[in-house]
Steps between C-alpha positions, in 0.01 A plus 500: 500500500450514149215325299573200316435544147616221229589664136559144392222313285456230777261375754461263817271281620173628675296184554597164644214339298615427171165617325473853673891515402460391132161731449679794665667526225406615136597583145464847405312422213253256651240832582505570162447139352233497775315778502484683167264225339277565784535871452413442133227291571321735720599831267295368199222310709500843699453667155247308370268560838514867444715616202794621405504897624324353854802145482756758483424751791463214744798346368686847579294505830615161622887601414466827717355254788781258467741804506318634857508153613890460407541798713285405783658124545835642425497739794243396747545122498834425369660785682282482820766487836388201687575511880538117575759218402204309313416817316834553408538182337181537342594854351881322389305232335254754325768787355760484731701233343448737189732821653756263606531303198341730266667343127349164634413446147263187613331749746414811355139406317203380782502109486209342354393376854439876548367619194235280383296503825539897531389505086185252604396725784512827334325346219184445688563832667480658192204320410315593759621876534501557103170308353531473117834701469699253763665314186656787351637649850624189662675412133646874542610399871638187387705676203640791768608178755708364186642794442609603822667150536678524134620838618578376859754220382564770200667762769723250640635330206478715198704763419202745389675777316184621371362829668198344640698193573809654620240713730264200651906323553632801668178572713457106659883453522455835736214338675782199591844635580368851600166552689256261503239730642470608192459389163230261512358481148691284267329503201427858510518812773198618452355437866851588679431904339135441673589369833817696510731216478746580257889480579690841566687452231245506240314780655863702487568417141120591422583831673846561343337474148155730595806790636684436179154516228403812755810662467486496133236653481 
């Protein structure tokens, strides 16, 4: 039997109490409006504990940690094959709900009731991992979470005819209707090349283009 997969911008109902319902869903923009004065906040206080060259390399540290950790809870938790009815639900709950209804528009950014206690805990993570340079990486983190979101609802709604744009688009949209064992960096495919993750098709049209620049030659 075929999978169910809505191309409509709809949704349904997932919880019978009306505050899980109404926080389950969000506006796309609400990350941004939430997090970037934080991320601002903690860039310049970040700066002023240990300068500007020092601010900026743990800013680019914490991005490359969000874009592991994109990776990681992309493939290992949201795509992780429970083997029981309550796990099921769990997982449909989680990111299932997302591949069956994936232009949800109201579902496509992680709810607040998600977010903010994640943000807390890897704040104090940070702090205790990172010492004096935990500002400047978790603000770095925080700025690579809004990101991913922005481009998340970005793939699914936008047309994207830039060629980074059209690419990030082309690559998640494969990740839905194609193979979802693959694919599992949305903001970027950086740790898909690592862990050997990315779809066949790229890899072919990679290929295609090394024969061609080869052949020139």
């Amino acid at each position: 039997m075929a999978k169910f997969v809505s191309n409509k911008n709809e949704t349904i109902r997932l919880f019978k109490n009306p505050f899980l319902e109404y926080f389950s869903h969000i506006h796309p923009i609400t990350p941004v409006v939430v997090f970037v004065p934080i991320i601002i906040a903690t860039s310049y206080f970040g700066i002023i504990e240990n300068g500007f060259v020092s601010g900026i390399i743990s800013f680019l540290i914490g991005v490359l940690l969000w874009t592991l950790m994109e990776y990681i809870i992309h493939r290992w938790a949201f795509h992780y094959h429970p083997k029981t009815e309550f796990g099921n639900r769990i997982h449909f709950l989680v990111h299932g709900i997302h591949h069956d209804y994936p232009r949800d528009a109201t579902r496509l950014v992680m709810p607040l009731l998600v977010s903010i206690p994640l943000a807390i805990l890897f704040f104090f993570v940070f702090k205790t991992a990172f010492g004096s340079y935990y500002l400047s990486i978790f603000s770095g983190f925080a700025f690579g979470y809004v990101s991913y979101d922005s481009i998340h609802y970005a793939t699914h709604h936008f047309d994207m005819n830039g060629k980074i744009g059209k690419f990030l688009k082309t690559y998640h949209l494969r990740h839905h209707y194609s193979d979802d064992d693959t694919a599992y960096g949305v903001s970027n495919p950086l740790w898909d090349y690592i862990f050997g993750t990315v779809p066949r098709q790229v890899k072919e049209k990679k290929n295609t283009k090394s024969s061609i620049v080869v052949g020139k030659g």
